[in-house]
Backbone as JSON Lines, residues from 0, in Angstrom:
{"i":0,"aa":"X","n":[50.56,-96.17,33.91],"ca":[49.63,-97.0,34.65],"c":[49.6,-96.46,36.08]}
{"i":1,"aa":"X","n":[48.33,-96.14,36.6],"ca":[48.17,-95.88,38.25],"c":[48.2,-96.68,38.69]}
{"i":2,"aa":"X","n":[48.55,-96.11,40.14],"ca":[48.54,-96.8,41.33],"c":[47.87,-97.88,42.0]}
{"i":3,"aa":"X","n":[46.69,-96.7,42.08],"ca":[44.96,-97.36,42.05],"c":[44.4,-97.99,40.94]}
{"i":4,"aa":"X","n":[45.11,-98.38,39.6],"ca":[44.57,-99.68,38.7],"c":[45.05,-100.42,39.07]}
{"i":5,"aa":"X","n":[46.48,-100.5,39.07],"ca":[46.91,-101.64,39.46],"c":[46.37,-101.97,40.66]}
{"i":6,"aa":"X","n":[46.47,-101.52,42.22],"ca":[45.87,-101.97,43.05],"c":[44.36,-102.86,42.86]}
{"i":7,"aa":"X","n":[43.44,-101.8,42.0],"ca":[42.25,-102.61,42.01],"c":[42.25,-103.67,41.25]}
{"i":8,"aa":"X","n":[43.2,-103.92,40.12],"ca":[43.41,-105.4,39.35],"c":[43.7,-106.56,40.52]}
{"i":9,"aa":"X","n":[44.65,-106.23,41.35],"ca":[45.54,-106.88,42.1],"c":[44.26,-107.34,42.69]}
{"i":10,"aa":"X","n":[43.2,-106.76,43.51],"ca":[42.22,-107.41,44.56],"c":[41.68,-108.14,44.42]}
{"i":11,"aa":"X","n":[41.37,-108.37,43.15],"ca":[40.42,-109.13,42.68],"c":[41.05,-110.59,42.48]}
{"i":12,"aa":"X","n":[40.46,-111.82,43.45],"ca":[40.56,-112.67,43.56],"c":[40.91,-113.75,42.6]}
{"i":13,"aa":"X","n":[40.13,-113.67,41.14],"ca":[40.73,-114.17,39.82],"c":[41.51,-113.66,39.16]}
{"i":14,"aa":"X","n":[41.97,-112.35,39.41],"ca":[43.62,-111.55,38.83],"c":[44.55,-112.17,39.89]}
{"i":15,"aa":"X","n":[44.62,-112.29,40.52],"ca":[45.45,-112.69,41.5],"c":[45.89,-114.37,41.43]}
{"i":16,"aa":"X","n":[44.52,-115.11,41.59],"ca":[45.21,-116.55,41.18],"c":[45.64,-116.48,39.43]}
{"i":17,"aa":"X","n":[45.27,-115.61,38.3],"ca":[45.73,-115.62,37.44],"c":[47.15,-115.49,37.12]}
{"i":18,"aa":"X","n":[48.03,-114.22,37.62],"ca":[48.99,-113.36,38.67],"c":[49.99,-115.01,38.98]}
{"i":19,"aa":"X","n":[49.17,-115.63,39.41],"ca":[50.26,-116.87,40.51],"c":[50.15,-117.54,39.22]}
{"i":20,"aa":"X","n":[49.75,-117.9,38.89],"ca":[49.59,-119.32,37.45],"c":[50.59,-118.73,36.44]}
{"i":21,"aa":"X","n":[50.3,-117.19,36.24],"ca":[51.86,-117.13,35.06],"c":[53.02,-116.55,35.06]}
{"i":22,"aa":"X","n":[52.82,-115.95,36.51],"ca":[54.75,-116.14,37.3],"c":[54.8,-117.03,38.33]}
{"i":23,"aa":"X","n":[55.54,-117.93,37.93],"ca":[56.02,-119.05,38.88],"c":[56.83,-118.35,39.67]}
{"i":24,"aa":"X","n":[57.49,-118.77,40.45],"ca":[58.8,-118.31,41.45],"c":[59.72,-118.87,40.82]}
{"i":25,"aa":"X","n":[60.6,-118.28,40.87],"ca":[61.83,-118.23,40.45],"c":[63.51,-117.72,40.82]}
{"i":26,"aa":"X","n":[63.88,-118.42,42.19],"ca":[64.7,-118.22,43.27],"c":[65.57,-116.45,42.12]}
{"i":27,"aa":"X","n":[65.31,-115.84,43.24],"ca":[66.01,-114.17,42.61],"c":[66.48,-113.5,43.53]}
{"i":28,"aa":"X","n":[67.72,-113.4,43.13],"ca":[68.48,-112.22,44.74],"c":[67.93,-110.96,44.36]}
{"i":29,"aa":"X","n":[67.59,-110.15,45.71],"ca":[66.65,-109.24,45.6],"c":[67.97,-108.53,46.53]}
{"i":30,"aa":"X","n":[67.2,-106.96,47.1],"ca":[68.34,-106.2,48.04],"c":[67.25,-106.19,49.41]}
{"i":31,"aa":"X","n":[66.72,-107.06,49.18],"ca":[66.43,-107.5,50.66],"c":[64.97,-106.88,51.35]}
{"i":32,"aa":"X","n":[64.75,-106.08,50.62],"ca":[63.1,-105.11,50.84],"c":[63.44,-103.63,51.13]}
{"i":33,"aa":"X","n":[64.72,-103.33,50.79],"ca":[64.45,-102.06,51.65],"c":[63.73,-100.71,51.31]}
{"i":34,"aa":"X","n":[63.3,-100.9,49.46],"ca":[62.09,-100.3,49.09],"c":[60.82,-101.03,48.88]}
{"i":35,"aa":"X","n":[60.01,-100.51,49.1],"ca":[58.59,-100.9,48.68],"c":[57.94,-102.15,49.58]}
{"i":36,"aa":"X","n":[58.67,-102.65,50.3],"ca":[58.56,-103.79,51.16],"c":[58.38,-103.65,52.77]}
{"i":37,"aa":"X","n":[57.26,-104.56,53.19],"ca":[56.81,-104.42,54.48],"c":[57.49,-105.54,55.11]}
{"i":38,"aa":"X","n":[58.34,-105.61,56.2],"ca":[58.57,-106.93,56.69],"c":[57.48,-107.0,57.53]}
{"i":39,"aa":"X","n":[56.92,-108.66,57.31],"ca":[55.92,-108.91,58.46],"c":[56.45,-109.73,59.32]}
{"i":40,"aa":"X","n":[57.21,-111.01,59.33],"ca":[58.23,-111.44,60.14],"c":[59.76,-112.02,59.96]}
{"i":41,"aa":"X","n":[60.45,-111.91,60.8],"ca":[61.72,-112.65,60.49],"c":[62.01,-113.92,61.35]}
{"i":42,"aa":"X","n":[62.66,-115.07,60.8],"ca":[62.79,-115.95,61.86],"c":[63.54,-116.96,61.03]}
{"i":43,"aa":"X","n":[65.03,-116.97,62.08],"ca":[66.06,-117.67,61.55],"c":[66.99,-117.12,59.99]}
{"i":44,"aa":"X","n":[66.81,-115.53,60.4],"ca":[67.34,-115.42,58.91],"c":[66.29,-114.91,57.8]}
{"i":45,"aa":"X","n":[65.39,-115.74,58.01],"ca":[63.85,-115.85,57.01],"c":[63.53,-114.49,57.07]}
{"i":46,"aa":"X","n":[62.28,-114.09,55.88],"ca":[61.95,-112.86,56.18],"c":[60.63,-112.97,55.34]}
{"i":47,"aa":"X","n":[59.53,-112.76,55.8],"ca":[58.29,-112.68,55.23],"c":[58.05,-111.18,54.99]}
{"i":48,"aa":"X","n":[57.53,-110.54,53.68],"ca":[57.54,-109.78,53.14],"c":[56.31,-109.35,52.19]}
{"i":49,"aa":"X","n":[55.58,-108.24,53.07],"ca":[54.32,-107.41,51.62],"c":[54.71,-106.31,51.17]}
{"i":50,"aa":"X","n":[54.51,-106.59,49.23],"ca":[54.78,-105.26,48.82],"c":[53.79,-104.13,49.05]}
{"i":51,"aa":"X","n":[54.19,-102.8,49.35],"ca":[53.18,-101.73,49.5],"c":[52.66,-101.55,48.69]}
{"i":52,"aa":"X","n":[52.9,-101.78,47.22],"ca":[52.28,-101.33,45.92],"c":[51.43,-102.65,45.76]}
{"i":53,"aa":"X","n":[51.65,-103.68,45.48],"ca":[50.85,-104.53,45.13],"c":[50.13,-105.38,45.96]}
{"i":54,"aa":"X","n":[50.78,-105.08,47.22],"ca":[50.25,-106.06,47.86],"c":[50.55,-107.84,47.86]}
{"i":55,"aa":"X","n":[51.52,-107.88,47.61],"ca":[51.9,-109.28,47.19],"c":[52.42,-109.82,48.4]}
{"i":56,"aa":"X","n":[52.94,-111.11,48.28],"ca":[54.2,-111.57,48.97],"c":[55.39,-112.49,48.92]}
{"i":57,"aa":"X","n":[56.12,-112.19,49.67],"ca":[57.01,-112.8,48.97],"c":[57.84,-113.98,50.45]}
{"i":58,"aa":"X","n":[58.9,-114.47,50.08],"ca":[59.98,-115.18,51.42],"c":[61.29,-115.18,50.7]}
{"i":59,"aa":"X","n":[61.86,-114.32,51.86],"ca":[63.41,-113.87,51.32],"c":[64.31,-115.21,52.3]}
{"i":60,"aa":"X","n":[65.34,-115.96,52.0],"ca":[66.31,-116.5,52.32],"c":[67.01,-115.85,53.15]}
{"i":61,"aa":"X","n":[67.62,-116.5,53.91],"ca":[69.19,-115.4,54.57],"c":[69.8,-114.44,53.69]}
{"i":62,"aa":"X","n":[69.91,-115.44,52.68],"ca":[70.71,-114.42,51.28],"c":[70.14,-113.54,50.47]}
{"i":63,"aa":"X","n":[68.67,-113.23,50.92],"ca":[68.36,-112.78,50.29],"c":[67.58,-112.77,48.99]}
{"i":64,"aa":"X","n":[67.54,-114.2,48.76],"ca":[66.94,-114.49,46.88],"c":[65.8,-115.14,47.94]}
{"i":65,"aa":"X","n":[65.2,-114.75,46.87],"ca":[63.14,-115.33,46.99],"c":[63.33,-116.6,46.56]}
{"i":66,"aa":"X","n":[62.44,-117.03,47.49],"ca":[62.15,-118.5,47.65],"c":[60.76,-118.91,46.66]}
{"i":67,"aa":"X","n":[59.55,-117.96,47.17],"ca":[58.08,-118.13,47.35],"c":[57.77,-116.43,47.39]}
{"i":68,"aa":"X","n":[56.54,-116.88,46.51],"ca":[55.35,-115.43,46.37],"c":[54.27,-116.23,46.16]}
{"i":69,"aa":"X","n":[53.29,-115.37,47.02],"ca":[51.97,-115.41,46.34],"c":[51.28,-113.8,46.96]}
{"i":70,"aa":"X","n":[50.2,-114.45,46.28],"ca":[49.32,-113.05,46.33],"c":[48.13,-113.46,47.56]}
{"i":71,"aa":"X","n":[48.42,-114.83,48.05],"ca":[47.33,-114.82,48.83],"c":[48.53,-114.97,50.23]}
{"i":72,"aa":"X","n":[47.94,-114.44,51.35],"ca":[48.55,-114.17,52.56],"c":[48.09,-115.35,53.41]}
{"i":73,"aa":"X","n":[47.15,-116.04,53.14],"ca":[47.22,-117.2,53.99],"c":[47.84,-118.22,53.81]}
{"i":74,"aa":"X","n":[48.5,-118.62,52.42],"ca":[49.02,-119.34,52.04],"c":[50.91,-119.15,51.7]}
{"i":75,"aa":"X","n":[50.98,-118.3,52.05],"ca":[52.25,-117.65,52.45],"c":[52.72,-117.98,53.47]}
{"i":76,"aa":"X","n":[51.9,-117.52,54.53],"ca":[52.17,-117.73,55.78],"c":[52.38,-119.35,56.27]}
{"i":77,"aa":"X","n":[51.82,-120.51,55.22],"ca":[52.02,-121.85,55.49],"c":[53.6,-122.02,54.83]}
{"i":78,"aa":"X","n":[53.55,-121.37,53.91],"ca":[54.82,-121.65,53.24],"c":[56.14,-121.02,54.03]}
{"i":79,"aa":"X","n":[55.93,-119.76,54.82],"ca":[56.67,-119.63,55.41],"c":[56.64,-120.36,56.37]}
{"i":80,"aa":"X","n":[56.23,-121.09,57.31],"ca":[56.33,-121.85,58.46],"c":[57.63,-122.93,58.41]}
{"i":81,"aa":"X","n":[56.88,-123.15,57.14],"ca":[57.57,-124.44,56.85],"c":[59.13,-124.7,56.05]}
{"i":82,"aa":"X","n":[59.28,-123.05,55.35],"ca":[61.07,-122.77,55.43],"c":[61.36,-122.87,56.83]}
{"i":83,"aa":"X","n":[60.45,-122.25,57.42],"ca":[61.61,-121.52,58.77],"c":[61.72,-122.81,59.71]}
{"i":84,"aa":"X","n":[60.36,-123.68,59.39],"ca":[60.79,-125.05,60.5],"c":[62.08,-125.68,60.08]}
{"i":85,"aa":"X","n":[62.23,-126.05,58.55],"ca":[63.31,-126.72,57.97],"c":[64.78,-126.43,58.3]}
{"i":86,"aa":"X","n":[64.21,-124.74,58.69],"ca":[65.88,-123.66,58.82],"c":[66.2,-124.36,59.99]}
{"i":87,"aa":"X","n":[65.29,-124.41,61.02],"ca":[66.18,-124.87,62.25],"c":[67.03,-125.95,62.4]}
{"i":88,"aa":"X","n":[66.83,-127.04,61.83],"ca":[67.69,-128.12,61.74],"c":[69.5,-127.92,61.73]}
């Protein structure tokens, strides 16, 4: 499978909410991004995260295990807010 199929499956707006509907999240210790992974921010530990290949995203814990993915980036970004507000407590 290429690169560029998968990518162009991935864009498309009904592969993608399809994509979220039949992998749930499922808290998973990961090694933290250090392949294939873009950090976009960190805060408190937190770590918001796009894959280069798919384009996805994800929210890594302090420890490391995923919290949250989606494929849409605006809705990520709410979900991250709202770990990282909770973290501060």
């Amino acid at each position: 499978m290429s690169n560029q199929w998968m990518q162009g499956i991935l864009r498309s707006k009904k592969s993608k909410e399809l994509l979220y509907m039949l992998f749930p999240n499922l808290p998973t210790k990961t090694l933290g991004g250090s392949f294939f992974w873009d950090t976009l921010d960190r805060k408190n530990g937190w770590k918001l995260q796009k894959n280069l290949i798919t384009e996805h995203y994800r929210i890594l814990d302090p420890e490391n295990v995923r919290q949250a993915w989606s494929p849409d980036e605006s809705s990520i970004w709410r979900t991250f807010r709202k770990f990282t507000l909770v973290s501060q407590d």
